[in-house]
DOVOBA-93599 format. One record per residue: x, y, z of N, C-alpha, C, O in turn; residue in one letter. Coordinates in steps of 0.1 Angstrom, whole numbers, padded with zeros to 4 digits, always signed. Atoms other than C-alpha are relative to their C-alpha. Layout:
N
XYZXYZXYZXYZA
...
//
This chain:
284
+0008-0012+0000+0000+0000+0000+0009+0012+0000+0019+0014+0007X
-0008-0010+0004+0012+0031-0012-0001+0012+0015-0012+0015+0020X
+0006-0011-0012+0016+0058+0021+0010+0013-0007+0019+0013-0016X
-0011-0013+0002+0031+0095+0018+0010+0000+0008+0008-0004+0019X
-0015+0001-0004+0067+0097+0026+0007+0011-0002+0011+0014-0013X
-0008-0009+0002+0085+0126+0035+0014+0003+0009+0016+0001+0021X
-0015+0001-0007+0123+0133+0043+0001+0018+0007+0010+0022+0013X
-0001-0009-0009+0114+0166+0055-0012+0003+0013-0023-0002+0013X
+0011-0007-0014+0096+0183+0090-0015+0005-0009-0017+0015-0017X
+0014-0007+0002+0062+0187+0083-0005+0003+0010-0006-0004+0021X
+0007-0009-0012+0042+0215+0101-0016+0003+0001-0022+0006-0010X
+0016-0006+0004+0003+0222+0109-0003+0007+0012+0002+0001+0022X
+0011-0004-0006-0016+0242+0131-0011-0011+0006-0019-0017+0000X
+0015+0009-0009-0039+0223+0156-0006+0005+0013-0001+0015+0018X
+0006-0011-0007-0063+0231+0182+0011+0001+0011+0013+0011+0017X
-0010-0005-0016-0035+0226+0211+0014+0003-0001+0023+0001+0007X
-0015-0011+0000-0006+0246+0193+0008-0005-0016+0004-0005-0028X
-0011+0002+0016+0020+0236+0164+0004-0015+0001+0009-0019+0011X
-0003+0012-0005+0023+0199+0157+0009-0001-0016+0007+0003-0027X
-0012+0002+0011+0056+0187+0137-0001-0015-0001-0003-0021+0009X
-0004+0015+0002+0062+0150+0121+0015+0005-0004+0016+0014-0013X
-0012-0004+0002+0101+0151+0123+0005-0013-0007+0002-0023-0001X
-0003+0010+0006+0114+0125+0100+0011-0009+0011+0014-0004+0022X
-0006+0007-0010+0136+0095+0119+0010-0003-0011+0007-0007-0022X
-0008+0000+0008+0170+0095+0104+0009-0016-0004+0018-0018-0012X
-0004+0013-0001+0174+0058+0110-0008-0011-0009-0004-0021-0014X
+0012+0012+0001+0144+0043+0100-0006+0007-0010-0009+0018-0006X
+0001-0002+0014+0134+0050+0062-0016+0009-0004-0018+0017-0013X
+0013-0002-0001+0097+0057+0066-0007+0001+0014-0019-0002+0016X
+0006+0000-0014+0093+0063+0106-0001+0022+0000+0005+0031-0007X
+0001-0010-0007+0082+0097+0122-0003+0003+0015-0010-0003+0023X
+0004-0003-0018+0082+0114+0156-0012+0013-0005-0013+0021-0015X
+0012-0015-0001+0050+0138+0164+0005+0006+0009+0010-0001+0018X
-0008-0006-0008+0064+0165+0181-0015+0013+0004-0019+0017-0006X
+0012-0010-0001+0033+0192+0195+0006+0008+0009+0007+0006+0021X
-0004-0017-0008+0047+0225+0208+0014-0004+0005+0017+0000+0016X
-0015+0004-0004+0086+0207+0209+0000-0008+0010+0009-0012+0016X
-0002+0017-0014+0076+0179+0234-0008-0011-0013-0017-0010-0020X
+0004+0016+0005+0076+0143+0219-0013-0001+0003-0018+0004+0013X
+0011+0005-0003+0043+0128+0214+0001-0014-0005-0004-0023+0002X
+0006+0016+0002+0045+0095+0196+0011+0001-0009+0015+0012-0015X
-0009+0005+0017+0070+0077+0169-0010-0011-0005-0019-0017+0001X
+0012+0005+0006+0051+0060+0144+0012-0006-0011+0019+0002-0017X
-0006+0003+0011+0072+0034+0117-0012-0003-0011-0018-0012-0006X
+0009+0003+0009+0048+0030+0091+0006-0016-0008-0001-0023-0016X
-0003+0013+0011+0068-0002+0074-0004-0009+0015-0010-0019+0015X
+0000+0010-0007+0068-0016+0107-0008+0002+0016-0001+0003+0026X
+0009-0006-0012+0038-0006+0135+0005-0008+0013+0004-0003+0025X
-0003+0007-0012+0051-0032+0158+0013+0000+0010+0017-0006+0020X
-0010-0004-0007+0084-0012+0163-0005+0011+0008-0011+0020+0003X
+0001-0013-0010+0081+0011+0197+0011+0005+0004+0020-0003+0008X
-0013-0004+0000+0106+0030+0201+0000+0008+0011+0011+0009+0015X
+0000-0005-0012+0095+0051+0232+0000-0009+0007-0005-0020+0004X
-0004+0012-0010+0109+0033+0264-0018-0001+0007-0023-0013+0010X
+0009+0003-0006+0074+0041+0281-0016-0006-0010-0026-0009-0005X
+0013+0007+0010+0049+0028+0248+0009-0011+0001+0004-0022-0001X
+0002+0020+0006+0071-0002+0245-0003-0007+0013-0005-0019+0012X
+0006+0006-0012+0060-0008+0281-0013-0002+0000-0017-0013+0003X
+0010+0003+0005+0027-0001+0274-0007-0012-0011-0019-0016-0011X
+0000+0009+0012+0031-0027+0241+0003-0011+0016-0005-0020+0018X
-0002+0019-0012+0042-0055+0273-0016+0000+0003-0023-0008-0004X
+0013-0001-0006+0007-0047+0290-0009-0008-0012-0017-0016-0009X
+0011+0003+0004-0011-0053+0259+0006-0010-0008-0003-0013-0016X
-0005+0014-0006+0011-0085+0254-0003-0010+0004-0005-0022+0000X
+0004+0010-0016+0002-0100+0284-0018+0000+0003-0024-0009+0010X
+0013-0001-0002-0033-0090+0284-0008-0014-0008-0020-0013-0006X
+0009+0008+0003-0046-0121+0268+0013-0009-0009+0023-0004-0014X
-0009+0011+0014-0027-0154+0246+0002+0010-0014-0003+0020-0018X
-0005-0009+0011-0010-0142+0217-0009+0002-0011-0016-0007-0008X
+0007-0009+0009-0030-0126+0187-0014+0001+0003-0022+0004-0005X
+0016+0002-0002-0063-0131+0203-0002+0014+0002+0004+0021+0010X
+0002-0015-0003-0079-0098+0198-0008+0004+0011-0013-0003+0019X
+0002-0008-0012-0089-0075+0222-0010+0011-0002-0012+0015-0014X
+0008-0011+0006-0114-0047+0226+0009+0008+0012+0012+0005+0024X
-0012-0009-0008-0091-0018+0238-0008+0016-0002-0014+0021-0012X
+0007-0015+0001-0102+0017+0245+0014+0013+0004+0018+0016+0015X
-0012-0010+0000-0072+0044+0241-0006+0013+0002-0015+0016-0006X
+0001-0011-0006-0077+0078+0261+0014+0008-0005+0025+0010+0001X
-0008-0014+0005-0058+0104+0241+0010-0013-0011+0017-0022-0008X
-0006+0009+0011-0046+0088+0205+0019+0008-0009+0027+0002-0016X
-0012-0006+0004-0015+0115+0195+0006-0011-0017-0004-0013-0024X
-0002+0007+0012+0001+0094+0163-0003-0016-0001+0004-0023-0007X
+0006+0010+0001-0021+0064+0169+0014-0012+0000+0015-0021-0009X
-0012+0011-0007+0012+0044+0184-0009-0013+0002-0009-0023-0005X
+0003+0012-0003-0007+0021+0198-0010-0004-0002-0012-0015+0004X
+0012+0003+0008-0036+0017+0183+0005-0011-0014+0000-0021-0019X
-0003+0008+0017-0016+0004+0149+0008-0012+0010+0003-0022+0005X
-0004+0007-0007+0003-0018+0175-0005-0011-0002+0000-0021-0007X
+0009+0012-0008-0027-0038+0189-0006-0003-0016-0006-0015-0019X
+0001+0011+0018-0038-0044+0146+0009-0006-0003+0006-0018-0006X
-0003+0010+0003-0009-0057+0141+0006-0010+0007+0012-0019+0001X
-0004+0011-0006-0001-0078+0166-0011-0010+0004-0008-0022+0006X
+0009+0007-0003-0037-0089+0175-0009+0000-0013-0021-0003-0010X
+0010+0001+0013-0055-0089+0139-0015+0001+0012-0016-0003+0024X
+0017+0004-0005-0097-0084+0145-0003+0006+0015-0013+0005+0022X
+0007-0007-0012-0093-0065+0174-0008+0013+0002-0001+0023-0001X
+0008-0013+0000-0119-0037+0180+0007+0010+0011+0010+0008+0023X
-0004-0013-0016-0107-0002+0198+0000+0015-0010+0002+0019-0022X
+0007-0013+0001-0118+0029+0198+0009+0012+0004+0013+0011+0015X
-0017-0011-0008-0089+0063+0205-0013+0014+0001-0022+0018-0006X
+0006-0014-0008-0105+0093+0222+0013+0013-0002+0022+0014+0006X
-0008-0016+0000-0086+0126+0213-0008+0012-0002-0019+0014-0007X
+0008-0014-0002-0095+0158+0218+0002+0009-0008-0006+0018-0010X
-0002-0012+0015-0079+0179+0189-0003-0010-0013+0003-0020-0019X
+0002+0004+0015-0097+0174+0160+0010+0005-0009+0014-0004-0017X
-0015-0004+0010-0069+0191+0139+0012-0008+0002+0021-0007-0006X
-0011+0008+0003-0045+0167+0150-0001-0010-0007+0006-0014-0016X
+0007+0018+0006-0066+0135+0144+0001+0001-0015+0002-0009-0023X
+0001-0002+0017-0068+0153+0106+0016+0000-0004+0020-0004-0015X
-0020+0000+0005-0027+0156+0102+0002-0012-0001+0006-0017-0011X
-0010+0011-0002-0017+0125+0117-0009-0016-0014-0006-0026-0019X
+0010+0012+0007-0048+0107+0097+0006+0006-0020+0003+0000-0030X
-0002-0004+0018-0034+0125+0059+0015-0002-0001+0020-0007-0011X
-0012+0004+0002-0001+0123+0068+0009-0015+0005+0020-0019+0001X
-0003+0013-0001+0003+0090+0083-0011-0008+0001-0016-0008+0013X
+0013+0009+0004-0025+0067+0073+0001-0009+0006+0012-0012+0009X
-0001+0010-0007-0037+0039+0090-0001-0011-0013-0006-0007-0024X
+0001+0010+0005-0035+0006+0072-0012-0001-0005-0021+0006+0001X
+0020+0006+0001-0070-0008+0055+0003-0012+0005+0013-0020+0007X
-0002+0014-0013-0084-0033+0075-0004+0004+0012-0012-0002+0019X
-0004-0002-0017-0078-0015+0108-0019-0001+0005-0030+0001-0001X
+0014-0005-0009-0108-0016+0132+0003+0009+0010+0002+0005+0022X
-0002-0010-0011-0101+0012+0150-0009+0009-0004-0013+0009-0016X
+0009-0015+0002-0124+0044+0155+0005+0005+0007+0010-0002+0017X
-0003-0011-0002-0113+0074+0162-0014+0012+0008-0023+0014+0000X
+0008-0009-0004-0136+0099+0184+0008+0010+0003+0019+0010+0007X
-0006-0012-0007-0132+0131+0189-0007+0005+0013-0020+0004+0013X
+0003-0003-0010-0135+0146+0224+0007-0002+0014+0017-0010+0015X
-0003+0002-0012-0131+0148+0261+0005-0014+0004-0003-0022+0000X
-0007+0017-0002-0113+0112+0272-0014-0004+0014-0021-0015+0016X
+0009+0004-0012-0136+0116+0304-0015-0001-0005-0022-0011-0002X
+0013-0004+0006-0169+0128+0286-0005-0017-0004-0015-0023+0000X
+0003+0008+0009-0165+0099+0263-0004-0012+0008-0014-0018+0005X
-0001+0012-0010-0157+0071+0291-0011-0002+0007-0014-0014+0011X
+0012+0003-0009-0189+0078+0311-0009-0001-0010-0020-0003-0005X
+0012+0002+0002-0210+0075+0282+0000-0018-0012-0008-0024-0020X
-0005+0016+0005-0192+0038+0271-0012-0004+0007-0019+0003+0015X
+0010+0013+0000-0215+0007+0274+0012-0003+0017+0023+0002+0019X
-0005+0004-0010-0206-0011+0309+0008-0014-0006+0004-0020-0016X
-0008+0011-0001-0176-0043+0314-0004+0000-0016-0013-0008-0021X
+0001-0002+0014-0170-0029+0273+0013-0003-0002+0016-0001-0014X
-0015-0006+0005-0133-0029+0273+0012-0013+0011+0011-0016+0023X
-0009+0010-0003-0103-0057+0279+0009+0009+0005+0013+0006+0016X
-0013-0010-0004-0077-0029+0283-0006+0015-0004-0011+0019-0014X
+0001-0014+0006-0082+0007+0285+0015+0009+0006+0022+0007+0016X
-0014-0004-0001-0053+0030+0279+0001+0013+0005-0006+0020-0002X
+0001-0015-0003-0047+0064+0296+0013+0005-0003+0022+0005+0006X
-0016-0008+0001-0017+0083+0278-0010+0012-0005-0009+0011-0018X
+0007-0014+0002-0044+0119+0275+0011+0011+0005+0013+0012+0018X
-0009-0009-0001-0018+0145+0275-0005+0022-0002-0011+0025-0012X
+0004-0013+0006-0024+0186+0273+0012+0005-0001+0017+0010+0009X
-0015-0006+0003+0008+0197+0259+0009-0010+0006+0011-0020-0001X
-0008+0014-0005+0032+0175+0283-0004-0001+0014+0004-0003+0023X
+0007-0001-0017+0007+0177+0315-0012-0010-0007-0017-0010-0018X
+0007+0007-0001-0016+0150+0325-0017+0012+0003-0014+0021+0010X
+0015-0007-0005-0056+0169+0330+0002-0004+0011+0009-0014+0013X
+0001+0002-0011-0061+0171+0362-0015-0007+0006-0016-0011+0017X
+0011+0010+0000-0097+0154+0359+0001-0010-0009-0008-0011-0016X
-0007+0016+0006-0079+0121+0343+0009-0003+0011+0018-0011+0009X
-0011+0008-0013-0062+0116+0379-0009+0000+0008-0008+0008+0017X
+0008+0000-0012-0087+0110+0400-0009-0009+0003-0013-0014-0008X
+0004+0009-0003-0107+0086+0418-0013-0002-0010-0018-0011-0016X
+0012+0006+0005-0135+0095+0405+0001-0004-0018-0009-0011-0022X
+0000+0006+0007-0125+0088+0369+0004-0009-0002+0001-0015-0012X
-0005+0019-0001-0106+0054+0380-0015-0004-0002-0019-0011-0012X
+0014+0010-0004-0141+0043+0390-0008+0001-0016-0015-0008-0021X
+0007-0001+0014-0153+0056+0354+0005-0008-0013-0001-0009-0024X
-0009+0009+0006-0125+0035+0340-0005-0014+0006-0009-0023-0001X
+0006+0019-0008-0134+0001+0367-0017+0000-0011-0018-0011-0016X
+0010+0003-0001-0169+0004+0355-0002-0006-0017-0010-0014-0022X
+0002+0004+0016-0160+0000+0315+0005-0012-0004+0003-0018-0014X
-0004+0014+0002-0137-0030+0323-0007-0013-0002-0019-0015+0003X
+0004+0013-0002-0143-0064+0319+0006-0006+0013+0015+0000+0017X
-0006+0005-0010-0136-0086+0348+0010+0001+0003+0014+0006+0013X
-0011+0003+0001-0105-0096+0339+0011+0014-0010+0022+0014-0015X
-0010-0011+0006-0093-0064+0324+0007+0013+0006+0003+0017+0017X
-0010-0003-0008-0066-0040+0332-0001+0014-0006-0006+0016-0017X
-0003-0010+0004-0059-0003+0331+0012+0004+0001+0019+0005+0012X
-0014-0005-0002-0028+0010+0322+0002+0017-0008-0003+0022-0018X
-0003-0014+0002-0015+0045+0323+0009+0010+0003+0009+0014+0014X
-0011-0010+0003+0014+0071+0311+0000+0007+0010-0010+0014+0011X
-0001-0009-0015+0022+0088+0344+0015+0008-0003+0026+0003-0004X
-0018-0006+0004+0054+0115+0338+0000+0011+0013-0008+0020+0016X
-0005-0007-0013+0068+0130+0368+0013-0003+0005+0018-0014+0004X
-0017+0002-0001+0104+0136+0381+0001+0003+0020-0009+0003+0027X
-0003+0004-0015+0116+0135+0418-0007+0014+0007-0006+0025+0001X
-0001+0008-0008+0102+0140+0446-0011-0014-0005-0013-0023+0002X
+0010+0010+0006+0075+0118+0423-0011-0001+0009-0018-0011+0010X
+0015-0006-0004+0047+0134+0441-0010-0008-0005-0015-0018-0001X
+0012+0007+0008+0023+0128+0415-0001-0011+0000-0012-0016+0001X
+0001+0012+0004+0033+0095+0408-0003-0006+0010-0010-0016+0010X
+0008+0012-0013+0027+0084+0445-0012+0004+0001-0018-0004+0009X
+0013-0005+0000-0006+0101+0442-0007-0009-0008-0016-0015-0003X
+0008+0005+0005-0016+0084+0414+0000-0014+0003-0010-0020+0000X
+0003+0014-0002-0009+0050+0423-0009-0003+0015-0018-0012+0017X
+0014+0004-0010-0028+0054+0457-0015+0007-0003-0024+0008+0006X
+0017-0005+0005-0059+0069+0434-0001-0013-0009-0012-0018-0009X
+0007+0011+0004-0059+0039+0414+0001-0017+0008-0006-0027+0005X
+0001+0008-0011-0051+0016+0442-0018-0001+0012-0024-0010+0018X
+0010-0005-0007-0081+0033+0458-0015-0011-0009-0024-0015-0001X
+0010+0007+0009-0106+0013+0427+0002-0009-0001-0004-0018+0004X
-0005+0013+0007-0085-0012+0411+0008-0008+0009+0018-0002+0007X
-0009-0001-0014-0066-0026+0441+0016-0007-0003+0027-0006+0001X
-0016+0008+0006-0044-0050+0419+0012+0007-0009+0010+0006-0021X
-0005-0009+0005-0017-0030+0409+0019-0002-0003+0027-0008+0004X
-0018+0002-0002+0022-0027+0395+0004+0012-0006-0004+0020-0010X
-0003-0015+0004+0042+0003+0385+0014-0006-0012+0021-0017-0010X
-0012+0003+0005+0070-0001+0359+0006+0012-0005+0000+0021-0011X
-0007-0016+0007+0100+0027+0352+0011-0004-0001+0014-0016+0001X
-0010+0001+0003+0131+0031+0345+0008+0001+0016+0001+0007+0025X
-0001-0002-0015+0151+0030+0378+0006+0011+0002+0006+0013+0014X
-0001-0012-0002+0166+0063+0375-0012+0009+0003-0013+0014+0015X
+0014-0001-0004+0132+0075+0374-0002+0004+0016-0002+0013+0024X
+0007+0006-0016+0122+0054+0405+0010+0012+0013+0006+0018+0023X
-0007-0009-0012+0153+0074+0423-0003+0011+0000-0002+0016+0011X
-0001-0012+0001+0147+0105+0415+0009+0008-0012+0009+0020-0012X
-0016-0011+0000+0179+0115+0394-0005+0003-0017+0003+0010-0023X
+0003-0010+0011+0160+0124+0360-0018-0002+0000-0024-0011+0004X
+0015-0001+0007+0122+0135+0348-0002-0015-0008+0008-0020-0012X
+0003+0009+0007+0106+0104+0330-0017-0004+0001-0025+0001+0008X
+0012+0007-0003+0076+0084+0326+0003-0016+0008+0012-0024+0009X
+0006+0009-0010+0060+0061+0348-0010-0010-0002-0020-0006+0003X
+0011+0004+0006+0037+0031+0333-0009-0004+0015-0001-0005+0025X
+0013+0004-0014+0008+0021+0364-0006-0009-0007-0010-0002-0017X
+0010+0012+0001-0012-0011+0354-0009-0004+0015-0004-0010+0025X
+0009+0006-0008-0043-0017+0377-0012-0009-0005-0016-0006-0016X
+0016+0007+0001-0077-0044+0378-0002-0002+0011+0002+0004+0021X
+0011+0009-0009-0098-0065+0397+0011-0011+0003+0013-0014+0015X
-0009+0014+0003-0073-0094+0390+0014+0003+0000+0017+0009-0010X
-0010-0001+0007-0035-0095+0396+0007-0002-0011+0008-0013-0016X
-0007+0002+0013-0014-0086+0369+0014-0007-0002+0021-0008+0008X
-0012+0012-0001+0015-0110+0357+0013+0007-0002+0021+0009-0011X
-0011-0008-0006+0040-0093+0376+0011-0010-0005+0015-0005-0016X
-0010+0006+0009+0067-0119+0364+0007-0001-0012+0019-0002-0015X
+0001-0004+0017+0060-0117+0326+0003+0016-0001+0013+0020-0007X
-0009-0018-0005+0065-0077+0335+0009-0003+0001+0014-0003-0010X
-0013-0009-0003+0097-0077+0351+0007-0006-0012+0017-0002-0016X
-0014+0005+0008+0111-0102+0324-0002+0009-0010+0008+0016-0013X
-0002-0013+0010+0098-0077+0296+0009+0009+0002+0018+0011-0006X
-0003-0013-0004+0107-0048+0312+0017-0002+0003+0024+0008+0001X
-0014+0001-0001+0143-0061+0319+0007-0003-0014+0019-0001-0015X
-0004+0004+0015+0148-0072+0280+0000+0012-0005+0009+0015-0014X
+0000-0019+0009+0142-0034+0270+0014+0003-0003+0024-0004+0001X
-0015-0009+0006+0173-0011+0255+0001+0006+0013+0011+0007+0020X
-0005-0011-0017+0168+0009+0287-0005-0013+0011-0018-0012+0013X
+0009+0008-0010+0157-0019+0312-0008+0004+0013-0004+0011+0022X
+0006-0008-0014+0130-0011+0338-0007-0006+0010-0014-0015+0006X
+0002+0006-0012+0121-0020+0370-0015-0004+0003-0023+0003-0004X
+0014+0001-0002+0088-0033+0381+0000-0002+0016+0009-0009+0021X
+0004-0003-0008+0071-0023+0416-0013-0007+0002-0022-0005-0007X
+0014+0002-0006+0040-0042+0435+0002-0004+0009+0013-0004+0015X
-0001+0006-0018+0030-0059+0466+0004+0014+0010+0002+0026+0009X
-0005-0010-0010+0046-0045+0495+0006+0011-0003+0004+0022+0003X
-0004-0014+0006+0066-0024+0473-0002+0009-0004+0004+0019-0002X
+0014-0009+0005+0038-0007+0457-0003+0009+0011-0006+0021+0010X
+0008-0004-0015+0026+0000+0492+0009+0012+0006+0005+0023+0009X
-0007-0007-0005+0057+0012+0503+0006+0019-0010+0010+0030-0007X
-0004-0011+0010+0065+0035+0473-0011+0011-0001-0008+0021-0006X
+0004-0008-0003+0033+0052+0481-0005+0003+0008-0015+0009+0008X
+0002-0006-0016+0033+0057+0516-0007+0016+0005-0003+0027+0003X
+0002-0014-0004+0015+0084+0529-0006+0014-0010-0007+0026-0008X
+0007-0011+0006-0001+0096+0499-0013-0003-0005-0017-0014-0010X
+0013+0003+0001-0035+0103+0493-0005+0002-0017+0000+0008-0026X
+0005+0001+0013-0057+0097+0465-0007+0012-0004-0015+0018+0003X
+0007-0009+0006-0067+0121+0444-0018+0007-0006-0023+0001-0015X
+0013-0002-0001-0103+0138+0444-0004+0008-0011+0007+0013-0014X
+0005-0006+0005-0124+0157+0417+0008+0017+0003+0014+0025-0004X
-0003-0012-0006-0118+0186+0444+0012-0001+0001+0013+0011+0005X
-0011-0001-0004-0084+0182+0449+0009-0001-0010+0019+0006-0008X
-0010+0008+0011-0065+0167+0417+0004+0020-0006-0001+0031-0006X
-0010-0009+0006-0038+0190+0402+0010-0005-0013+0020-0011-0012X
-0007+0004+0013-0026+0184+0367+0017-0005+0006+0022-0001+0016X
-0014+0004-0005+0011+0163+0364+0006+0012+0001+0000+0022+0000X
-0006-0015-0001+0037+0189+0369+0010+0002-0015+0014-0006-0024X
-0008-0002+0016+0055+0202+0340+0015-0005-0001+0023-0004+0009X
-0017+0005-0002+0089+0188+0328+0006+0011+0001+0002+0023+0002X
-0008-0017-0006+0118+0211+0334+0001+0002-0012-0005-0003-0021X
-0002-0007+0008+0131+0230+0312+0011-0004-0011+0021-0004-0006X
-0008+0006+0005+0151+0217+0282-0002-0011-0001+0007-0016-0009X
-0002+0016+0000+0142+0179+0286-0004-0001-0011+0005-0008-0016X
+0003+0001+0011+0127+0180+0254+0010+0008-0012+0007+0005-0024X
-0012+0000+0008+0159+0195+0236+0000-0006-0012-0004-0018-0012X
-0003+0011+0008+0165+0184+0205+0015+0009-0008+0015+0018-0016X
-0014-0004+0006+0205+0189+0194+0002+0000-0013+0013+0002-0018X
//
């Protein structure tokens, strides 16, 4: 299938600022989405099953593990940016149904003219609110739902909170898991926040990061997997140790311990992630 291919930066206008596909100097036909000079997604078009972000190829373990190998899945993606993982779960699970919630419609029109989805795909695309959309899903609709909803490089501050976990528990299936992009740098505030807001619904829970991260000693992301059902904390750490960057997996007691003392986040209370510093997004 024929796709458009370009060896230079292409630019558009969208509703949440300037979004760039920067060509990948490695990879013949890959691009990074870049929206106001923070990373959003790499996308290979020859080859969807390459992830090249350390925290989406963590996310690709999750949805892995989520069921025997190609058996599809009905997956629900909370903020779609260059439909990473969306093209992922077609080609690794053929026939799986899922649905991507984004909120700029002027992105969903770039990333959809300039990097096309396969035919075939069963994915739908909505546009709107990630929360809006989730309370008005069908109930126990969804094997995996994904939360990487981003506003620039901050999490919404009504996508951390109990009461949207519970709007997340209520669309699962029994046996299904939520996992979700958490970016925060030391003292990892937020991130102990959010694991005891989704501890607070889902109770089964694991964290996976990079272990610099976990210390404190740079900004990163943070993947959180919660259900009803523990998740296959074993099959995690061996993924997560096979990576280019290898990263650590947290539950149990550890879990507990790593968020000591902090409370879950409320409607009334929740405070968007915090912003990265200044420069992490560089590009030399």
């Amino acid at each position: 299938m024929a796709h458009r291919q370009s060896a230079r930066t292409v630019e558009a206008k969208v509703d949440s600022g300037t979004a760039e596909l920067v060509p990948d100097p490695y990879r013949p036909r890959a691009h990074v989405l870049m929206l106001d000079g923070a990373p959003q997604s790499h996308v290979d078009l020859d080859d969807p099953t390459y992830l090249d972000f350390e925290y989406v190829r963590r996310l690709g373990h999750v949805v892995d593990l989520a069921a025997p190998a190609r058996r599809p899945l009905r997956v629900l993606h909370l903020g779609g940016g260059a439909l990473t993982l969306p093209r992922y779960v077609a080609a690794t699970r053929p026939r799986s149904t899922q649905q991507v919630v984004e909120i700029d419609a002027a992105l969903i029109e770039f990333v959809r003219r300039e990097l096309p989805l396969e035919r075939g795909h069963r994915i739908r695309i909505r546009h709107g609110d990630a929360r809006e959309v989730l309370t008005r899903a069908p109930e126990d609709s969804f094997d995996l739902v994904i939360g990487d909803a981003y506003a620039g490089a901050r999490s919404p501050a009504h996508l951390t909170t109990v009461e949207f976990v519970a709007a997340v528990a209520r669309v699962l299936r029994p046996g299904g898991w939520y996992a979700a992009n958490v970016a925060d740098g030391a003292p990892l505030s937020f991130a102990r926040t959010q694991v005891a807001t989704l501890r607070s619904v889902l109770p089964e829970a694991a964290l996976i990061a990079d272990p610099a991260v976990l210390r404190g000693r740079r900004f990163g992301n943070l993947v959180l997997i919660a259900g009803r059902m523990p998740p296959p904390v074993a099959e995690l750490t061996r993924s997560a140790a096979g990576d280019p960057f290898p990263g650590r997996v947290l539950d149990g007691e550890e879990l507990v311990g790593f968020a000591a003392g902090a409370v879950p986040a409320t409607d009334a209370t929740a405070r968007p992630s915090p912003p990265p510093p200044k420069g992490v997004f560089d590009r030399s």
